[in-house]
N, C-alpha and C positions, 0 to 999 in steps of 0.2 A: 257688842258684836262677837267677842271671843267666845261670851258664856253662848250667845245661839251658836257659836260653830261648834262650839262643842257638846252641846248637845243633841245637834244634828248627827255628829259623827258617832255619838252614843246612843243613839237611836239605830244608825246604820250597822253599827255592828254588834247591836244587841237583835236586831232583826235576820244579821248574817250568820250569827250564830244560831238563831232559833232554826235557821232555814238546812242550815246544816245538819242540826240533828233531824229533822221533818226528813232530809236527803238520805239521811243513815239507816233512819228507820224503812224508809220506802225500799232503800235497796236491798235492807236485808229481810224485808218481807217479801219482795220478789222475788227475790235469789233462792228461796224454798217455794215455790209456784212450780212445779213441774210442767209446763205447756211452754208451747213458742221456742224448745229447745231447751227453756233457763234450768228447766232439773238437771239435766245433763251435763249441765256447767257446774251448777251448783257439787255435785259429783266429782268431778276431774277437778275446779280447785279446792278440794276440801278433800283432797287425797282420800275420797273412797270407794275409789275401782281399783279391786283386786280382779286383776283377768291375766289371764294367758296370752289372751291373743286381743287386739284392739282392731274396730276397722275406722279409717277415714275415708274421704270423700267427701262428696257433696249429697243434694238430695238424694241420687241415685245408692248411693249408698246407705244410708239409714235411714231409709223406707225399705230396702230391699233385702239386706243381711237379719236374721231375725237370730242374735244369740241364744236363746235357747233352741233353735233347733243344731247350731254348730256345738252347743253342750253336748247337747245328744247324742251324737252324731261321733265327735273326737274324745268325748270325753273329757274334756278341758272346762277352763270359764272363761267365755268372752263378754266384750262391752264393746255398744256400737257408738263410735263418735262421729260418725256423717254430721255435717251440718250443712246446711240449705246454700246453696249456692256457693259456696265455699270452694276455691281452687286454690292452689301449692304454696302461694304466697302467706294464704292465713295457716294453711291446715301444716304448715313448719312450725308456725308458731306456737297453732293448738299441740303441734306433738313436745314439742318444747317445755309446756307448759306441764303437761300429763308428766313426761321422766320426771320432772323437778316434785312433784307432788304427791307420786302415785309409785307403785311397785312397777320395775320396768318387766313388758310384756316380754314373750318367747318369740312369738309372733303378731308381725301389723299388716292385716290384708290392704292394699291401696287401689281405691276403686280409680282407674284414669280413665278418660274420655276425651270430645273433642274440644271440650272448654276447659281442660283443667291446667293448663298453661296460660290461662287469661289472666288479666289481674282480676282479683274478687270485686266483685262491687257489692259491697256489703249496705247499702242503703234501705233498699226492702226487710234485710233482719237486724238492722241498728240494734232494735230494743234488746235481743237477747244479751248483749253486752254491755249493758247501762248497770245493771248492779254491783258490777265491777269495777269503776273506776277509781274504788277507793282501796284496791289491792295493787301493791308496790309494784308484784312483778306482773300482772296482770298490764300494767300501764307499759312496764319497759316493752314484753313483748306485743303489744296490740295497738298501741294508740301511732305506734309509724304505720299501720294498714288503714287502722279505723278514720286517723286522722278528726281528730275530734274539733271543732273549733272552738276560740278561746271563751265564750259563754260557757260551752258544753264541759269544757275542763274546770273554769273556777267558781261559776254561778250557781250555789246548790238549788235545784230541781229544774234548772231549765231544760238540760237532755230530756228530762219525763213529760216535759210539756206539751209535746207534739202528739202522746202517746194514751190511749186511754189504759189507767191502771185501777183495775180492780183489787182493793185489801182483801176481799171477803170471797176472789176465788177460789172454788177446790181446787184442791190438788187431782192431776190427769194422771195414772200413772202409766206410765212408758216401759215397756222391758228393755231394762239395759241400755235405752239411747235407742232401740229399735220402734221408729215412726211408721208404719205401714197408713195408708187411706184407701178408704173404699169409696167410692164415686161412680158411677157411669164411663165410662172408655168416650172422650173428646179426641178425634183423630188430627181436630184443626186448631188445637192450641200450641203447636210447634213448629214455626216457621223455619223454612228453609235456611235463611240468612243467618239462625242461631246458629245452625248446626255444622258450619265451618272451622274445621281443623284449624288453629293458628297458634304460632308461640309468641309468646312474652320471652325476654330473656331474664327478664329481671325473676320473673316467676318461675322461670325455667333454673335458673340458680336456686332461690329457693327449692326447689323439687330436691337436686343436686345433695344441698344442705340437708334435708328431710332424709335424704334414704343413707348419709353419713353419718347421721345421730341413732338411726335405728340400728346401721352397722357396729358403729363403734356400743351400741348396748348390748351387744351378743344377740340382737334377735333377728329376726329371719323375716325378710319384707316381699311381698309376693302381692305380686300388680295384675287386677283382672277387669273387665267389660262387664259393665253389666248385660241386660239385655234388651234391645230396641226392639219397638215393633215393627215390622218389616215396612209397613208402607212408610214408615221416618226414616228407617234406615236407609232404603232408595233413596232420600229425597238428598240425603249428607252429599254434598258438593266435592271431597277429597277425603273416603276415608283410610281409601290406600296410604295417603301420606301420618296419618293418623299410626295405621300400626306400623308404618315403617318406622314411625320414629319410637314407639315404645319397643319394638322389637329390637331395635338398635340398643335402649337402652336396658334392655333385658341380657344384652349378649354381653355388652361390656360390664355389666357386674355381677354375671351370674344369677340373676334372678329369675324366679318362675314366672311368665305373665298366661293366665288362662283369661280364656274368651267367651263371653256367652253371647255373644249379641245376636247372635243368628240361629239360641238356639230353639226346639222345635215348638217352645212356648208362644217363641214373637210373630208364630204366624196367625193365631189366636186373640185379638183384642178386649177376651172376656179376663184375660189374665191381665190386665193394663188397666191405668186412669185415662191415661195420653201415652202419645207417643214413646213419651220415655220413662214413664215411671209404672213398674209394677203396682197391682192392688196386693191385699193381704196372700189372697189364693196362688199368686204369681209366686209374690214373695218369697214363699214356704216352699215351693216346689225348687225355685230359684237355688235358694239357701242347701235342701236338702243335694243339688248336685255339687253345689263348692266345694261343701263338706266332705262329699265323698270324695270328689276328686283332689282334695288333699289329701288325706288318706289313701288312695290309690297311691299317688305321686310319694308318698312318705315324705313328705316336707317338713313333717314335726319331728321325725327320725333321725333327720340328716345333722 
């Protein structure tokens, strides 16, 4: 009985092992996959954004910021780290992660809106954070958001299982983290209900957190709108409270927050997918006013 338990148990962990390296390998074949976000990542932990200026956000932000046209533009190098859904809880962490890894920026433009005091639900882009489970600080800072469960942290490949993963993908390549889509303009994929101003406090701490790590880096954090198509931006339930409370939080620490959401783009739906997200041609036009109105405002100067 002993020799079958043990070579039961030597079977089990001559398979746990195999599965592990199968796990190492996959992720570190992913993790060079530029689509779905992962090059981006790939990038920011492997310390190779050298930028000036960083942007975060959520989609609205990198789909909409296109760093070479703010090269252009200031003269600088930027990298867009937008990620998909992403609000203040995660995008602490992502910036956390960046100073620890990376050259700290001069400047981080921070796209806010009405959901970025949410807590993230990071379900929909799981995957892009799966070939990182095997970096130390990757785990400290993420896995209290990600919340992983215990298959997903100690089973190698179960996280991937849910997932289909192509080895033999190319590579997509992305400028600098800047995602732009071109589509057709859907004006009924943005339901009114989404569009409700509301705070987290927990996330609202994080936020807090986020703009005292870029303080205490010497760099310069400047919070702006992107821009809504008007018939969305009607439909927002409270946006008054919305800029009242970024404006609040502009007065109390000195910071610049510009607004585009009303500007004369969003009355035009050829420049939009939906409601809320520029196509590439919006993008560009978008990009090239931020630009200059930092420059105008001399916010690199100051």
């Amino acid at each position: 009985m002993r020799k079958f338990l043990a070579r039961v148990l030597f079977f089990i962990a001559t398979g746990y092992v195999a599965m592990s390296g199968v796990d190492a390998y996959v992720s570190s074949r992913e993790s060079r996959i530029n689509v779905n976000a992962i090059g981006q990542w790939e990038a920011w932990m492997k310390g190779r954004v050298d930028a000036d200026c960083i942007v975060l956000g959520s989609s609205r932000a990198n789909r909409h910021v296109s760093p070479e046209i703010m090269d252009s533009v200031l003269r600088i190098k930027s990298y867009n780290g937008g990620i998909d859904g992403a609000h203040f809880d995660l995008l602490k962490s992502v910036y956390s992660l960046f100073r620890e890894r990376n050259k700290k920026p001069r400047m981080v433009l921070i796209n806010v809106d009405y959901s970025s005091l949410r807590n993230t639900d990071i379900h929909e882009n799981r995957f892009q954070f799966y070939p990182w489970f095997h970096d130390r600080l990757f785990r400290k800072l993420f896995f209290p958001i990600i919340n992983p469960s215990i298959p997903e942290r100690f089973l190698p490949m179960y996280r991937f299982s849910k997932f289909d993963i192509d080895l033999s993908c190319p590579r997509v390549v992305y400028a600098k983290g800047f995602r732009p889509r071109n589509r057709p303009f859907d004006g009924k994929r943005v339901l009114r209900n989404k569009l409700l101003f509301s705070v987290n406090r927990s996330t609202e701490s994080s936020f807090s957190e986020l703009l005292d790590l870029i303080e205490e880096d010497g760099a310069k954090a400047v919070l702006f709108f992107s821009p809504i198509h008007i018939d969305t931006y009607n439909r927002m339930p409270n946006p008054e409270q919305m800029f009242s409370y970024y404006d609040s939080v502009s007065t109390a620490r000195g910071l610049p927050v510009l607004d585009y959401t009303n500007m004369r783009l969003s009355r035009d739906s050829s420049y939009f997918t939906d409601g809320l997200h520029l196509n590439f041609r919006g993008a560009s036009i978008f990009t090239d006013s931020l630009a200059n109105d930092i420059t105008r405002l001399g916010i690199l100067d100051k």
